[in-house]
C-alpha positions in Angstrom: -3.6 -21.5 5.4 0.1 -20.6 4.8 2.7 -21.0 7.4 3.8 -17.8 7.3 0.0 -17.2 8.7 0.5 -19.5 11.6 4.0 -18.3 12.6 2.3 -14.2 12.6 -0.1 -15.5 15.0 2.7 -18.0 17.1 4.9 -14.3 17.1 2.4 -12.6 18.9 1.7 -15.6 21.5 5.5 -15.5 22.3 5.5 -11.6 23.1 8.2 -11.0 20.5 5.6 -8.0 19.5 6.2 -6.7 23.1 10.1 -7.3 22.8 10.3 -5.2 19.5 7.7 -1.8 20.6 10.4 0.4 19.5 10.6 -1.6 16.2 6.9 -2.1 16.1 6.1 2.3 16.7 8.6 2.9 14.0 7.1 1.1 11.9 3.3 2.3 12.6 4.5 5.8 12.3 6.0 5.2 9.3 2.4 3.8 7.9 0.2 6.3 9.8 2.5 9.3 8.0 2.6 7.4 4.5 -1.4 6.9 4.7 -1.9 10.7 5.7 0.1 11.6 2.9 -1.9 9.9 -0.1 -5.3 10.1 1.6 -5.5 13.2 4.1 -5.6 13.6 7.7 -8.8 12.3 8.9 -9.6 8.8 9.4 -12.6 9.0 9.3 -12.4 9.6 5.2 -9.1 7.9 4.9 -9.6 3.9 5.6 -6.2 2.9 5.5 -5.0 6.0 7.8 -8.1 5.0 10.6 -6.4 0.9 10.3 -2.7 2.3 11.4 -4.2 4.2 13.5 -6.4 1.8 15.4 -3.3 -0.2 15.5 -1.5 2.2 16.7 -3.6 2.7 19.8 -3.7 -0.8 20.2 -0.1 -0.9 20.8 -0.4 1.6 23.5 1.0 4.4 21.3 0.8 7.4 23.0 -1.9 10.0 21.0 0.7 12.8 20.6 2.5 10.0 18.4 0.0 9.6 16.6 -1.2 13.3 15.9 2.4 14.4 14.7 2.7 11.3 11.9 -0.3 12.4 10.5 0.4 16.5 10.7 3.8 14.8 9.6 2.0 13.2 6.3 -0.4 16.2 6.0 3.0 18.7 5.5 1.7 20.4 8.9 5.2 19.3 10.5 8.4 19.0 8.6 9.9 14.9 9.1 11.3 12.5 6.3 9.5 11.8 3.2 8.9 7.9 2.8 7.7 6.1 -0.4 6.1 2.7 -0.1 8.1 0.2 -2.4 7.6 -3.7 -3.0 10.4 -6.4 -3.7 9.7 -10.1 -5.3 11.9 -13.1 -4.6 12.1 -16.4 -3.7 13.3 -17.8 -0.6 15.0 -21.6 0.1 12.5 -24.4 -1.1 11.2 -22.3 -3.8 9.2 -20.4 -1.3 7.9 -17.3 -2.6 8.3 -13.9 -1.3 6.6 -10.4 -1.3 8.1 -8.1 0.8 6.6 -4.2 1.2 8.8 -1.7 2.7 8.0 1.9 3.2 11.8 3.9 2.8 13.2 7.0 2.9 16.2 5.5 0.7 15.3 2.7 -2.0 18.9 2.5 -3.1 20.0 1.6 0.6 16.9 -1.0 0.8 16.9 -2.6 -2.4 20.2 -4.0 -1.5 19.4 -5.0 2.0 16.8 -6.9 0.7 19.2 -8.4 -1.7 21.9 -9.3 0.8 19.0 -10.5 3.4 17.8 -13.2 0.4 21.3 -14.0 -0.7 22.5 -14.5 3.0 19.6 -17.1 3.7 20.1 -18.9 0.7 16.6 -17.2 -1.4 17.3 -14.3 -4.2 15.9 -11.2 -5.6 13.2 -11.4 -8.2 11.8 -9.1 -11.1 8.5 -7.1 -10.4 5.6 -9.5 -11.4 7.8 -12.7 -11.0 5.8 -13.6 -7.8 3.1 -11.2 -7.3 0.5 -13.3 -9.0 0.7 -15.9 -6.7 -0.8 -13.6 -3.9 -4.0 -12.3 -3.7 -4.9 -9.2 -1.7 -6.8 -10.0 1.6 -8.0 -7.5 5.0 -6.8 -9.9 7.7 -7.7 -9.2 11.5 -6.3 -10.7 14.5 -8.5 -11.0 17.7 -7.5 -12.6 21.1 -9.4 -15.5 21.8 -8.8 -15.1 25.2 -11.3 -11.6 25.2 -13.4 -12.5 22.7 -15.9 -15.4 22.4 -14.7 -17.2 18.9 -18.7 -17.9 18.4 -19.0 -14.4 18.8 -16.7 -13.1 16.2 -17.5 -15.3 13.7 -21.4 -14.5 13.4 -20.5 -10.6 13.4 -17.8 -11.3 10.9 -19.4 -13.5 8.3 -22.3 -11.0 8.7 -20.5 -8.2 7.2 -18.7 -10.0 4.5 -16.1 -11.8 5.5 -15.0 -15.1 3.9 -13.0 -17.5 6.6 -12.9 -17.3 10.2 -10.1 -19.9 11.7 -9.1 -20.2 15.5 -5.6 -20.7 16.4 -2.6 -20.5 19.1 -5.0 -18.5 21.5 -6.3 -16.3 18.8 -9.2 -16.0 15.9 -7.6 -14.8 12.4 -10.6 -13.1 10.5 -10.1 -13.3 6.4 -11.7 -10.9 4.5 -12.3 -9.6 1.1 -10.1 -6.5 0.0 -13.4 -4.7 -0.6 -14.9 -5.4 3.1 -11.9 -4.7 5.0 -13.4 -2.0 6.9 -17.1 -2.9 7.1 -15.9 -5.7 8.7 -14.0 -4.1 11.4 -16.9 -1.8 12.1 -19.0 -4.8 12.4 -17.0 -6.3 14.9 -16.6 -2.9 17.0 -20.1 -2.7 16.8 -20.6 -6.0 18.6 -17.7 -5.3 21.3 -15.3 -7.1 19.9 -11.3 -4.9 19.3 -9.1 -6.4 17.2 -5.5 -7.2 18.4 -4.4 -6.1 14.9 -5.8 -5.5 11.0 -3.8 -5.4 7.7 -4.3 -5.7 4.3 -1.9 -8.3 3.5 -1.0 -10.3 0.5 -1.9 -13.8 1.2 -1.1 -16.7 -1.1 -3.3 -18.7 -3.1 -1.1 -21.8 -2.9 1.6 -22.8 -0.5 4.8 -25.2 -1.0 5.6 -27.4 2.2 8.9 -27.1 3.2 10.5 -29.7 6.5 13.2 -29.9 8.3 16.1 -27.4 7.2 14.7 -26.1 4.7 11.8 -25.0 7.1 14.2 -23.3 9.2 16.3 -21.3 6.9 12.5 -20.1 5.5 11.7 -19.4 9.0 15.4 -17.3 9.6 15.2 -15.5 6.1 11.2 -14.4 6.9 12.5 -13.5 10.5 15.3 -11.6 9.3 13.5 -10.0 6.5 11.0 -8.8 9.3 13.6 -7.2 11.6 14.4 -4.5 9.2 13.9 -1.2 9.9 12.3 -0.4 6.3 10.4 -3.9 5.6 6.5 -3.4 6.8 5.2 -7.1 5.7 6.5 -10.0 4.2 3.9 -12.8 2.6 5.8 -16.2 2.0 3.5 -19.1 0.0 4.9 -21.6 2.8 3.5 -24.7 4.7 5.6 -25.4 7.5 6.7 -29.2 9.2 4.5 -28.8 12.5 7.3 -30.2 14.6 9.2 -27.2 13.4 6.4 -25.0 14.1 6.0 -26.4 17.7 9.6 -26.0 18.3 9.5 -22.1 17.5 6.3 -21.7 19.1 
């Protein structure tokens, strides 16, 4: 289980989400209108548009949000053309980095990203350099506070998925790319809403980092994050608990 795992989970236990809403509908809209684009306007045939959306109304987005990204990505309204671009790098400690950004402007982000690495001590890698070190995964986030862990896990493994782990008040449901959405049906069917799904890149090994080290991960990831045009970051990190209590 990477660190970067744990501190996506400890995030949402803190209420950052809920501090960042603006940040947080940006960036939804920005997916919801990218996901139109390159797989139409319904959901109901377009399985990465229905996830943005469903996380969309999750966060409380209002619906007419919602309906102009999409007529946005369908060409029904006129807005700004995005493209979805990845970066590779490598962060203090020889963590490894995958960032995806969706951007209006890959000149202006490419070296964002590279001042963000330099400035917390990491750099800019070539495509590929770090890629193969991640696998992608559906990953789904439900509050254990709602939802009976028990519960989740039989509906879950039922449709496919491979790991259920409880943690920091919530259940993190691991799934294969190919069962991502059969698995969120199977959980809707029973009752049970998500908090939040994504099809993230999540790494097949992790390097521990402590102490300083741990924190200037912690800063770079967090500052990476922050950005306007960065969707997701995946580090290959273990984190010092003590560190992780501390932030947590």
């Amino acid at each position: 289980m990477s660190g970067h795992s744990k501190w996506s989970t400890i995030k949402r236990k803190k209420g950052a989400a809920d501090a960042k809403r603006g940040q947080i509908f940006t960036r939804l809209i920005k997916e919801i209108t990218v996901a139109a684009r390159e797989g139409g306007g319904d959901p109901d045939m377009n399985p990465r548009l229905r996830t943005a959306v469903d996380n969309a109304k999750a966060q409380n987005m209002p619906s007419d949000n919602i309906d102009k990204a999409i007529k946005r990505g369908t060409g029904e309204l006129e807005g700004v053309s995005y493209v979805r671009v990845t970066y590779e790098g490598y962060g203090p400690g020889g963590v490894a980095l995958f960032i995806e950004c969706l951007t209006d402007k890959e000149n202006r982000t490419v070296a964002v990203i590279r001042h963000l690495l330099t400035k917390h001590g990491g750099n800019l890698g070539k495509d590929g350099s770090v890629a193969w070190m991640f696998d992608p995964k559906g990953q789904i986030l439900i509050d254990a506070s709602r939802h009976d862990p028990e519960s989740v896990m039989l509906a879950a493994i039922d449709a496919g998925a491979e790991d259920v782990i409880e943690e920091e008040g919530f259940v993190r449901v691991m799934t294969p790319f190919t069962a991502f959405q059969a698995v969120q049906d199977a959980l809707r069917a029973a009752g049970i809403e998500p908090e939040e799904a994504e099809l993230a890149m999540i790494p097949r090994t992790s390097v521990s980092v402590e102490g300083s080290t741990a924190e200037r991960v912690l800063k770079l990831v967090e500052a990476l994050e922050d950005e306007d045009d960065v969707q997701k970051v995946a580090a290959n990190f273990d984190i010092d608990e003590k560190i992780l209590a501390a932030v947590g």
